[in-house]
Wavefront OBJ file of the C-alpha trace (Angstrom):
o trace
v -3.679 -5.872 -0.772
v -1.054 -3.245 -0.055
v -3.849 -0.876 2.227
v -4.865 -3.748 3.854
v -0.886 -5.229 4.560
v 0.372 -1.637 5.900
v -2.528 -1.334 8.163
v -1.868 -4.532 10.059
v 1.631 -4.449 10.000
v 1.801 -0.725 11.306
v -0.870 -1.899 13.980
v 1.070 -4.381 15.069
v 4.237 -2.175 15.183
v 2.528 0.427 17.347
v 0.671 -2.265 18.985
v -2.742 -0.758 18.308
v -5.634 -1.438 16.722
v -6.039 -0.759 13.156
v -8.723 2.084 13.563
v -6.548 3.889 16.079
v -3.674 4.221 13.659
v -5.011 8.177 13.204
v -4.023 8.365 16.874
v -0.915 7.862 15.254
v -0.839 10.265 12.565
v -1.048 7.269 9.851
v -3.564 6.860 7.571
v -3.335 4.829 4.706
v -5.347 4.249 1.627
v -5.627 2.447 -1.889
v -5.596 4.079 -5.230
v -4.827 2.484 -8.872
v -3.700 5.028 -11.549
v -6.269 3.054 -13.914
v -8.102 1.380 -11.408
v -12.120 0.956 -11.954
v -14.053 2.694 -9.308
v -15.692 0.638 -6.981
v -14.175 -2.662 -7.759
v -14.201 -5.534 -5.468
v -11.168 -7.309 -4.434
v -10.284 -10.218 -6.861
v -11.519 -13.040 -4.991
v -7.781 -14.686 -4.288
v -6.655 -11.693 -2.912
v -9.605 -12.082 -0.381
v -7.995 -15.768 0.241
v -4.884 -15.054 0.628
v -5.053 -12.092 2.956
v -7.576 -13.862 4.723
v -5.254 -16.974 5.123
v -3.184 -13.832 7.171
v -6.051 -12.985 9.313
v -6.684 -9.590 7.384
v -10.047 -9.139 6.091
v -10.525 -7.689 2.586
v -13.605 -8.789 1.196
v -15.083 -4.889 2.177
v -12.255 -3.429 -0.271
v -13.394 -1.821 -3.764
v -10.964 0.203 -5.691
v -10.560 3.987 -6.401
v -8.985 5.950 -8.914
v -6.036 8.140 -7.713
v -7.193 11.413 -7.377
v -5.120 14.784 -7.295
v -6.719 15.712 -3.672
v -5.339 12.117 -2.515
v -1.562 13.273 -3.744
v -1.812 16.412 -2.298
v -2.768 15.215 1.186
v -0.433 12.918 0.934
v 3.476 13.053 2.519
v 4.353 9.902 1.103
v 2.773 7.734 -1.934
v 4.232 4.256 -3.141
v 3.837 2.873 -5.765
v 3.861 -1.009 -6.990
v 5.711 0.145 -10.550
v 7.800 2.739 -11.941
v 5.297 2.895 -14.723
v 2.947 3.998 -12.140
v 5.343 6.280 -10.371
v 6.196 7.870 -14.253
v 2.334 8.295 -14.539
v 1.808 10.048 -11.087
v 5.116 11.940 -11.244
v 4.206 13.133 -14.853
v 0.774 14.462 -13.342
v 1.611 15.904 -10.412
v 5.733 17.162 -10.766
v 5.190 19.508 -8.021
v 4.416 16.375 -5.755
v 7.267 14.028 -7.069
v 9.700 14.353 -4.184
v 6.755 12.312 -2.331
v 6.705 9.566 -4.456
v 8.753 6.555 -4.718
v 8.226 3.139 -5.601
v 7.866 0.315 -2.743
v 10.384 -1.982 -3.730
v 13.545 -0.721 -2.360
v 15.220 -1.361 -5.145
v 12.931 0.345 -7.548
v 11.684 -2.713 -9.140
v 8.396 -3.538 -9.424
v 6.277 -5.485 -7.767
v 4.251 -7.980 -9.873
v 0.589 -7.783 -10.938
v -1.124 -11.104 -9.886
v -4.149 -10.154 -11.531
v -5.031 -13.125 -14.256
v -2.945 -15.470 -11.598
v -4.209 -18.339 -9.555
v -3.230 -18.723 -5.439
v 0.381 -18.936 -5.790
v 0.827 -15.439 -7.508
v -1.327 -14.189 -5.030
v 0.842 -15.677 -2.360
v 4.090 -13.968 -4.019
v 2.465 -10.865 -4.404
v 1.234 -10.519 -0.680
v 4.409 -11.935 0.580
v 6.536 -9.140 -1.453
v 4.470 -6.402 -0.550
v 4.854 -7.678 3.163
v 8.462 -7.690 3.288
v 8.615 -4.532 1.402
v 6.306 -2.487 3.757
v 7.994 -4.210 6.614
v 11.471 -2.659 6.086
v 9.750 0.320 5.121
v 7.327 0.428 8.439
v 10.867 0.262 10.190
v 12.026 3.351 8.795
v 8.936 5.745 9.251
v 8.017 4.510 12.802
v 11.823 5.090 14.307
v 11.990 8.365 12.149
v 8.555 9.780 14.380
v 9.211 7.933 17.475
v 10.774 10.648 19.778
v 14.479 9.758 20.777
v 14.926 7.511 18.135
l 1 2 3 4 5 6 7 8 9 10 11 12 13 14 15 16 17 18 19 20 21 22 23 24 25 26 27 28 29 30 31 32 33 34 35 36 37 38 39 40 41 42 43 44 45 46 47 48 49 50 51 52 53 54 55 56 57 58 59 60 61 62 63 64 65 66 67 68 69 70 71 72 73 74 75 76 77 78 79 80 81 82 83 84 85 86 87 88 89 90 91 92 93 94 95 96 97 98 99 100 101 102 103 104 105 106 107 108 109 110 111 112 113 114 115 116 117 118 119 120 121 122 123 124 125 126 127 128 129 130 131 132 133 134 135 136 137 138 139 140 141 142 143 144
């Protein structure tokens, strides 16, 4: 859901479409630390977003892989268990790592959940990438 969140959000900030946020020098992309390969999206999260007018029933999921953190300049994670694993792998890289939650906290797992954890889930993320989104766009807009 995350991917899916920051690219329409970010879109909407640079008031673009979503495949022209390269113009932008963003690119964004989904990666679970013990994610199955090739995974569809669970099919609430396909509700929910779609209740948003984003479209995520193309989505399968990827393991992280050490190319994707090196390319990387910034990589969020939903947990600080995740960040440990990442940061454990790849020390070199841990500077660009950080966990979305502002606070450090994690986000929760709706997996196993009906609708309404969906809901919650979406609607953190959201207002977590939103503040964020603030932050990176004024920090590469010239004369801001």
């Amino acid at each position: 859901m995350a991917e899916a969140v920051f690219r329409r959000l970010a879109s909407n900030r640079l008031d673009c479409h979503e495949q022209k946020l390269l113009d932008h020098k963003i690119d964004v992309l989904s990666a679970g630390v013990a994610a199955a390969d090739s995974a569809p999206a669970a099919a609430e999260a396909i509700r929910v977003l779609g209740d948003r007018g984003i479209d995520l029933s193309n989505h399968l999921s990827q393991q992280v892989t050490n190319e994707m953190l090196e390319k990387s300049e910034l990589v969020l994670t939903m947990t600080a268990s995740h960040l440990e694993v990442l940061r454990n792998a790849r020390p070199d890289l841990a500077d660009r790592m950080r966990v979305l939650r502002p606070d450090g906290g994690d986000i929760s797992d709706p997996i196993g959940g009906g609708l309404t954890e969906y809901q919650d889930c979406a609607d953190e993320i959201t207002s977590c990438l939103d503040s964020l989104l603030d932050d990176l766009i004024k920090k590469d807009t010239p004369g801001k």
